[in-house]
Phi, psi and omega in degrees: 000299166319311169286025162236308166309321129011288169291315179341286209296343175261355165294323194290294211303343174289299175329270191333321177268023189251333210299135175200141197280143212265194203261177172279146193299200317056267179227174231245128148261131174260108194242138157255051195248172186255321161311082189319294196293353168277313216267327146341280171321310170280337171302295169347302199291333202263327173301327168300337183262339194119354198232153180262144184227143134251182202222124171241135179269010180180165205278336158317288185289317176317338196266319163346314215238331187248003170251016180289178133221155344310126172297138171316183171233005169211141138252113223242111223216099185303133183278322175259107178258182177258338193254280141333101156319161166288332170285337212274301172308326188279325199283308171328304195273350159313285169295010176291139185268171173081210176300336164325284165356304180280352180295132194261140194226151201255106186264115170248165173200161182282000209255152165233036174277116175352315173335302177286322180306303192305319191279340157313324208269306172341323185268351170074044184275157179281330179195188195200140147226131164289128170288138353282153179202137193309128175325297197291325174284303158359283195272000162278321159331306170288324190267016176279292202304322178300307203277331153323306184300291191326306174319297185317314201291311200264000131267023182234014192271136176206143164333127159306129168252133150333310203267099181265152197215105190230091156070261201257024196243123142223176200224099171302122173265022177233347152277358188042058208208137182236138172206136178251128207030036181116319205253143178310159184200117226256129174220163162281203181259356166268323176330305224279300199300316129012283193299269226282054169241319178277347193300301222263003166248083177287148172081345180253097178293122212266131165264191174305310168317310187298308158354289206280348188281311175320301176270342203228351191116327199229151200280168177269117134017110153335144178065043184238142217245342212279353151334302189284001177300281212278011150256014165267330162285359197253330192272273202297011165259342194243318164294144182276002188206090143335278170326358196196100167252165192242334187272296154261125221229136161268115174304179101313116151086012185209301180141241171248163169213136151282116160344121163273326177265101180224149169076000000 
Protein backbone atom coordinates (compact mmCIF):
# COMPACT_ATOMS: atom_id res chain seq x y z
CA UNK A 1 0.00 0.00 0.00
CA UNK A 2 2.81 2.71 0.81
CA UNK A 3 4.45 1.59 -2.66
CA UNK A 4 1.03 2.64 -4.22
CA UNK A 5 0.85 5.78 -2.60
CA UNK A 6 4.27 6.10 -3.51
CA UNK A 7 3.19 6.15 -6.96
CA UNK A 8 0.45 8.31 -6.55
CA UNK A 9 2.40 10.98 -5.15
CA UNK A 10 4.94 11.16 -7.75
CA UNK A 11 2.10 10.91 -10.51
CA UNK A 12 0.21 14.18 -8.84
CA UNK A 13 3.83 15.79 -8.49
CA UNK A 14 4.66 15.11 -12.23
CA UNK A 15 0.73 16.62 -13.08
CA UNK A 16 1.26 19.65 -10.82
CA UNK A 17 4.53 20.91 -12.95
CA UNK A 18 2.53 20.33 -16.18
CA UNK A 19 -0.71 22.45 -14.82
CA UNK A 20 -1.07 25.34 -16.97
CA UNK A 21 -3.76 27.39 -18.07
CA UNK A 22 -5.88 26.28 -20.85
CA UNK A 23 -8.61 25.60 -23.48
CA UNK A 24 -12.27 25.72 -23.06
CA UNK A 25 -14.22 22.43 -21.54
CA UNK A 26 -15.45 20.24 -24.43
CA UNK A 27 -16.01 16.84 -23.68
CA UNK A 28 -17.23 15.30 -20.17
CA UNK A 29 -15.08 12.78 -18.26
CA UNK A 30 -15.36 10.55 -15.30
CA UNK A 31 -12.53 9.55 -13.03
CA UNK A 32 -12.71 7.19 -10.23
CA UNK A 33 -10.25 7.47 -8.18
CA UNK A 34 -9.50 7.31 -4.14
CA UNK A 35 -6.72 9.73 -4.27
CA UNK A 36 -8.34 12.89 -3.33
CA UNK A 37 -5.04 15.07 -4.34
CA UNK A 38 -4.26 13.00 -7.76
CA UNK A 39 -7.65 12.95 -8.66
CA UNK A 40 -7.51 17.28 -8.27
CA UNK A 41 -4.51 17.44 -10.12
CA UNK A 42 -5.94 15.50 -13.10
CA UNK A 43 -8.91 17.34 -12.92
CA UNK A 44 -6.83 20.67 -13.40
CA UNK A 45 -4.58 19.35 -15.55
CA UNK A 46 -7.34 17.87 -18.10
CA UNK A 47 -9.50 20.78 -17.61
CA UNK A 48 -6.90 23.04 -18.75
CA UNK A 49 -6.45 20.69 -21.86
CA UNK A 50 -10.14 20.94 -23.09
CA UNK A 51 -11.96 18.01 -21.01
CA UNK A 52 -14.47 18.53 -18.31
CA UNK A 53 -13.61 15.65 -15.42
CA UNK A 54 -15.77 14.70 -12.91
CA UNK A 55 -14.41 13.08 -9.68
CA UNK A 56 -16.02 9.57 -7.78
CA UNK A 57 -13.95 8.38 -4.43
CA UNK A 58 -15.13 4.94 -4.71
CA UNK A 59 -16.47 2.60 -7.14
CA UNK A 60 -20.10 2.76 -5.66
CA UNK A 61 -20.79 6.08 -6.52
CA UNK A 62 -18.99 5.99 -9.69
CA UNK A 63 -20.53 3.05 -10.77
CA UNK A 64 -23.80 5.34 -9.80
CA UNK A 65 -22.91 7.80 -11.82
CA UNK A 66 -22.79 5.96 -14.84
CA UNK A 67 -26.11 4.95 -14.45
CA UNK A 68 -26.88 8.91 -14.72
CA UNK A 69 -27.34 10.71 -18.02
CA UNK A 70 -25.27 12.24 -19.54
CA UNK A 71 -22.87 9.82 -19.94
CA UNK A 72 -19.15 10.36 -19.64
CA UNK A 73 -17.35 10.19 -22.86
CA UNK A 74 -14.36 8.53 -20.73
CA UNK A 75 -13.89 6.64 -17.78
CA UNK A 76 -10.38 7.42 -16.22
CA UNK A 77 -11.02 4.26 -13.98
CA UNK A 78 -8.28 3.43 -10.85
CA UNK A 79 -7.36 -0.49 -10.19
CA UNK A 80 -7.27 -0.21 -6.10
CA UNK A 81 -10.11 0.97 -5.07
CA UNK A 82 -11.33 0.99 -0.60
CA UNK A 83 -14.74 -0.47 -1.66
CA UNK A 84 -14.39 -2.45 -5.31
CA UNK A 85 -11.28 -3.11 -7.63
CA UNK A 86 -11.55 -1.48 -10.83
CA UNK A 87 -11.56 -4.65 -12.47
CA UNK A 88 -14.84 -5.88 -10.60
CA UNK A 89 -15.91 -1.97 -11.76
CA UNK A 90 -14.76 -2.28 -15.61
CA UNK A 91 -16.92 -5.92 -15.53
CA UNK A 92 -20.01 -4.32 -14.09
CA UNK A 93 -20.27 -1.24 -16.45
CA UNK A 94 -19.54 -3.77 -19.20
CA UNK A 95 -22.99 -5.44 -18.45
CA UNK A 96 -24.81 -2.18 -17.97
CA UNK A 97 -27.40 -2.48 -20.67
CA UNK A 98 -27.60 0.46 -23.88
CA UNK A 99 -24.71 2.92 -24.04
CA UNK A 100 -23.37 2.64 -20.75
CA UNK A 101 -22.15 -0.27 -21.68
CA UNK A 102 -19.94 1.43 -24.33
CA UNK A 103 -18.30 3.91 -22.28
CA UNK A 104 -14.63 3.62 -23.00
CA UNK A 105 -12.42 3.28 -20.35
CA UNK A 106 -8.64 4.10 -19.35
CA UNK A 107 -7.51 1.99 -16.39
CA UNK A 108 -4.71 3.16 -14.06
CA UNK A 109 -2.90 1.64 -11.65
CA UNK A 110 -0.05 1.38 -9.10
CA UNK A 111 0.75 -2.73 -9.29
CA UNK A 112 3.14 -3.51 -11.95
CA UNK A 113 2.08 -6.78 -12.59
CA UNK A 114 1.49 -7.81 -16.66
CA UNK A 115 -1.08 -9.46 -15.14
CA UNK A 116 -3.32 -6.59 -14.53
CA UNK A 117 -2.99 -5.17 -17.73
CA UNK A 118 -4.13 -8.47 -19.36
CA UNK A 119 -6.76 -9.16 -17.27
CA UNK A 120 -8.17 -5.42 -17.63
CA UNK A 121 -7.89 -4.80 -21.04
CA UNK A 122 -9.69 -8.53 -20.88
CA UNK A 123 -12.40 -7.19 -18.82
CA UNK A 124 -12.76 -4.71 -21.57
CA UNK A 125 -10.70 -1.66 -20.31
CA UNK A 126 -9.72 0.41 -23.48
CA UNK A 127 -6.44 1.03 -22.37
CA UNK A 128 -4.09 0.72 -19.35
CA UNK A 129 -1.42 3.34 -17.87
CA UNK A 130 0.76 2.63 -14.82
CA UNK A 131 1.10 4.87 -11.93
CA UNK A 132 3.36 7.03 -11.92
CA UNK A 133 2.66 8.61 -15.28
CA UNK A 134 3.63 11.67 -17.33
CA UNK A 135 0.35 14.29 -17.56
CA UNK A 136 1.09 14.30 -21.72
CA UNK A 137 1.07 10.89 -21.89
CA UNK A 138 -2.11 10.89 -19.83
CA UNK A 139 -3.70 13.20 -21.84
CA UNK A 140 -2.52 11.79 -25.49
CA UNK A 141 -3.90 8.35 -24.23
CA UNK A 142 -7.18 9.84 -23.77
CA UNK A 143 -7.60 12.01 -26.84
CA UNK A 144 -6.33 8.45 -28.65
CA UNK A 145 -9.07 6.68 -27.18
CA UNK A 146 -11.91 9.69 -27.61
CA UNK A 147 -11.18 9.91 -30.79
CA UNK A 148 -11.10 5.84 -31.82
CA UNK A 149 -14.70 6.34 -30.27
CA UNK A 150 -15.70 9.17 -32.27
CA UNK A 151 -14.67 7.19 -35.57
CA UNK A 152 -16.66 4.15 -34.14
CA UNK A 153 -19.92 6.12 -33.04
CA UNK A 154 -19.80 7.80 -36.44
CA UNK A 155 -19.48 4.97 -38.25
CA UNK A 156 -22.46 3.07 -36.96
CA UNK A 157 -24.55 5.78 -35.90
CA UNK A 158 -28.19 5.21 -36.99
CA UNK A 159 -31.67 5.89 -35.16
CA UNK A 160 -32.90 3.84 -32.38
CA UNK A 161 -34.95 1.23 -33.36
CA UNK A 162 -36.97 -1.25 -31.10
CA UNK A 163 -36.58 -3.66 -33.77
CA UNK A 164 -32.74 -5.35 -33.78
CA UNK A 165 -32.24 -7.09 -36.95
CA UNK A 166 -29.12 -9.36 -37.66
CA UNK A 167 -30.14 -11.01 -41.19
CA UNK A 168 -33.41 -13.38 -41.06
CA UNK A 169 -33.42 -13.13 -37.20
CA UNK A 170 -35.44 -10.06 -35.26
CA UNK A 171 -36.55 -9.28 -31.95
CA UNK A 172 -39.02 -6.40 -31.52
CA UNK A 173 -37.98 -5.20 -27.83
CA UNK A 174 -41.31 -3.53 -27.41
CA UNK A 175 -43.83 -6.66 -28.64
CA UNK A 176 -41.38 -8.90 -27.07
CA UNK A 177 -41.85 -11.13 -30.26
CA UNK A 178 -38.85 -12.89 -31.97
CA UNK A 179 -38.81 -14.12 -35.53
CA UNK A 180 -36.92 -15.77 -37.79
CA UNK A 181 -37.14 -15.36 -41.49
CA UNK A 182 -41.10 -14.07 -40.87
CA UNK A 183 -41.94 -16.97 -38.66
CA UNK A 184 -42.45 -16.49 -34.19
CA UNK A 185 -40.19 -18.27 -32.30
CA UNK A 186 -41.67 -19.33 -29.33
CA UNK A 187 -39.97 -18.66 -25.90
CA UNK A 188 -40.25 -17.86 -22.78
CA UNK A 189 -39.86 -14.26 -21.42
CA UNK A 190 -36.70 -14.66 -19.27
CA UNK A 191 -35.58 -16.18 -22.61
CA UNK A 192 -36.82 -13.50 -24.61
CA UNK A 193 -34.92 -11.43 -22.07
CA UNK A 194 -31.65 -13.48 -22.12
CA UNK A 195 -31.72 -13.04 -26.51
CA UNK A 196 -32.12 -9.39 -26.40
CA UNK A 197 -29.13 -8.94 -23.34
CA UNK A 198 -26.72 -10.70 -25.78
CA UNK A 199 -28.35 -8.75 -29.07
CA UNK A 200 -27.40 -5.90 -27.79
CA UNK A 201 -24.16 -6.23 -26.83
CA UNK A 202 -23.53 -8.41 -30.55
CA UNK A 203 -20.07 -9.06 -30.85
CA UNK A 204 -19.18 -9.01 -27.56
CA UNK A 205 -18.33 -11.94 -24.73
CA UNK A 206 -20.48 -12.03 -21.90
CA UNK A 207 -19.39 -14.44 -19.23
CA UNK A 208 -22.36 -16.12 -17.13
CA UNK A 209 -22.21 -13.70 -14.55
CA UNK A 210 -22.25 -10.69 -16.44
CA UNK A 211 -25.68 -12.17 -18.03
CA UNK A 212 -27.27 -13.00 -15.34
CA UNK A 213 -26.40 -9.55 -13.70
CA UNK A 214 -27.79 -7.78 -16.78
CA UNK A 215 -31.31 -9.73 -16.44
CA UNK A 216 -32.09 -10.93 -12.99
CA UNK A 217 -29.34 -8.63 -10.98
CA UNK A 218 -27.35 -11.03 -9.58
CA UNK A 219 -23.96 -13.11 -9.95
CA UNK A 220 -24.35 -16.61 -10.55
CA UNK A 221 -24.21 -19.49 -7.54
CA UNK A 222 -21.32 -21.75 -8.04
CA UNK A 223 -22.15 -24.95 -10.29
CA UNK A 224 -25.40 -23.26 -11.25
CA UNK A 225 -25.40 -24.67 -15.33
CA UNK A 226 -29.05 -23.21 -15.87
CA UNK A 227 -28.10 -20.26 -18.04
CA UNK A 228 -26.63 -22.93 -20.31
CA UNK A 229 -30.41 -24.92 -20.06
CA UNK A 230 -31.77 -21.81 -21.41
CA UNK A 231 -29.46 -20.92 -24.45
CA UNK A 232 -29.83 -24.49 -25.70
CA UNK A 233 -33.70 -23.24 -25.72
CA UNK A 234 -33.17 -19.95 -27.27
CA UNK A 235 -30.51 -21.82 -29.76
CA UNK A 236 -33.47 -24.35 -30.77
CA UNK A 237 -35.90 -21.73 -31.19
CA UNK A 238 -33.73 -19.29 -33.51
CA UNK A 239 -31.05 -21.99 -35.44
CA UNK A 240 -31.43 -23.50 -38.38
CA UNK A 241 -28.93 -26.29 -36.83
CA UNK A 242 -28.98 -26.07 -33.46
CA UNK A 243 -26.09 -28.24 -32.83
CA UNK A 244 -24.06 -25.79 -34.90
CA UNK A 245 -25.24 -22.61 -33.91
CA UNK A 246 -24.12 -19.43 -36.30
CA UNK A 247 -25.96 -17.11 -33.79
CA UNK A 248 -25.02 -17.67 -30.45
CA UNK A 249 -21.64 -18.78 -29.93
CA UNK A 250 -19.86 -20.62 -26.91
CA UNK A 251 -16.69 -18.99 -25.52
CA UNK A 252 -14.85 -22.35 -23.80
CA UNK A 253 -14.33 -21.54 -20.29
CA UNK A 254 -15.58 -17.98 -20.44
CA UNK A 255 -19.41 -17.81 -21.69
CA UNK A 256 -21.11 -16.24 -24.52
CA UNK A 257 -21.13 -13.91 -27.89
CA UNK A 258 -23.71 -13.22 -29.76
CA UNK A 259 -22.79 -13.24 -33.54
CA UNK A 260 -22.86 -9.68 -35.43
CA UNK A 261 -22.81 -11.34 -38.78
CA UNK A 262 -25.25 -13.56 -39.42
CA UNK A 263 -27.04 -15.44 -42.13
Amino acid sequence: MKHARAKSKLAFDRISASIRPGMSTQQHLLMIEDDQRLADMVVTYLGNNGLSVAHCPDATSGLQQLQRQPLPDLLILDLMLPDLDGLEVCRRLRALPGAAAEVPVLMLTAKGDPMDRVVGLEMGADDYLPKPFEPRELLARIRAILRRNQRGAAAVAEPAHPVLRFGGLEIDRDARLVTVNGQAAEMTSYQFDLLVALAERAGRVLTRDQIMEVVRGRELEAFDRSIDVHMGRIRAAIELDPKNPKRILTVRGVGYVFAKQQD
